[in-house]
N, C-alpha and C positions, 0 to 999 in steps of 0.2 A: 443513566439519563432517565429521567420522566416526562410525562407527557397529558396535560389537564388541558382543559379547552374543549369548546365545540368543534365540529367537522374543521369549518375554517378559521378556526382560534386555536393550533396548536403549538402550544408552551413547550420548548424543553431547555431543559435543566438540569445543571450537573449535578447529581447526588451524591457522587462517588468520588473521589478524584487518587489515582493511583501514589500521587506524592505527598499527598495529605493521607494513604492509608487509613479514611475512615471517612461515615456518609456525613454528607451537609445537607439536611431537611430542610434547614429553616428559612427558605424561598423557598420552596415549591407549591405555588398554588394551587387550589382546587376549585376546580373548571364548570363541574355536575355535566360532562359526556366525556365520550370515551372515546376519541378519533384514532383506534386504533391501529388503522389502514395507515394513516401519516405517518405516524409512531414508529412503525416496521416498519415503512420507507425509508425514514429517517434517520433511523437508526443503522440500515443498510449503508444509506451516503458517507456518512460517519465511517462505519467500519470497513466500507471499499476501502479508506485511505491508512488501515493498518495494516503491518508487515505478516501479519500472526497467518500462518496458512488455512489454521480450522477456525471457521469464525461458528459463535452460537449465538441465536437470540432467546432467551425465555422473556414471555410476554406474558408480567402481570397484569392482571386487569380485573375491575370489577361488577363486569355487567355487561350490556349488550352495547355494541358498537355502534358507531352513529353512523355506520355502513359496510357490512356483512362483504360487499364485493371489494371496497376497496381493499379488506382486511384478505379475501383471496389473491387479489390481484398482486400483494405485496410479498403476502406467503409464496407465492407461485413465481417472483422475482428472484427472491432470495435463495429458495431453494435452486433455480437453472443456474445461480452465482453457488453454489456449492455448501450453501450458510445451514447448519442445523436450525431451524424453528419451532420452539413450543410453549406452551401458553397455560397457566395456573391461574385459574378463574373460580368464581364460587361455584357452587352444585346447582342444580338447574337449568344448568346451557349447554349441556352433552350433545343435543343435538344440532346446534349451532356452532361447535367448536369442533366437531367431525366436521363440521362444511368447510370448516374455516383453516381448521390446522392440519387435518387428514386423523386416520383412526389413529391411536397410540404415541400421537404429538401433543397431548393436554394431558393433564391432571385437574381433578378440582376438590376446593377444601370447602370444609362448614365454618371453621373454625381455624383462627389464627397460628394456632397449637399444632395444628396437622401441616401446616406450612415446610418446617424443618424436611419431616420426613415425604413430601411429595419433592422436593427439591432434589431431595437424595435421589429418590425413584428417578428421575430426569436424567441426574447425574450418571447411574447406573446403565441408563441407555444408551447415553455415549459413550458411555467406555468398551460397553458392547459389542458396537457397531465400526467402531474403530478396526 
């Protein structure tokens, strides 16, 4: 799913779809903010209703949120629901994304190319922690 729009303008949209094995881009519009806090909420509602017992969210995003508290407030939902949360954002919001995801819950890239391998890094931790 994605998620474009302002605080109260948020889109989502299936990009993925597991019976089509493969993403459908070409509806998802771009909003210019980042209502991230809905996003994770939203995304929580959604995954309440699957059977999977370990649920994970990673939250792309790219830039500052259109509100830092809702974005705790949702982290801090998901995680009391048992959900792993974390977030790959550009470089620059280190200290925004400790507030937000906790230490060692985020990755951040420069560059499109380091994408793969921070995903992995992600990956690595749940397997981890398991």
């Amino acid at each position: 799913l994605t998620y474009t729009g302002g605080y109260f303008d948020c889109q989502t949209t299936r990009i993925c779809d597991r019976d089509m094995g493969r993403l459908c881009l070409g509806n998802v519009e771009q909003g210019g903010g980042t209502p991230s806090g809905p996003a994770i909420a939203s995304m929580k509602t959604l995954m309440d209703r699957m059977p999977e017992r370990q649920k994970v969210i990673i939250h792309f995003t790219d830039g500052y949120p259109d509100d830092k508290y809702s974005v705790i407030s949702a982290v801090e939902a998901c995680r009391k629901a048992g959900y792993w949360v974390w977030a790959i954002s550009l470089h620059g919001y280190e200290s925004m994304l400790t507030q937000q995801y906790g230490e060692g819950n985020w990755e951040t890239i420069g560059a499109i190319k380091e994408l793969p391998g921070k995903v992995a890094r992600l990956v690595q931790k749940l397997v981890a922690t398991r």
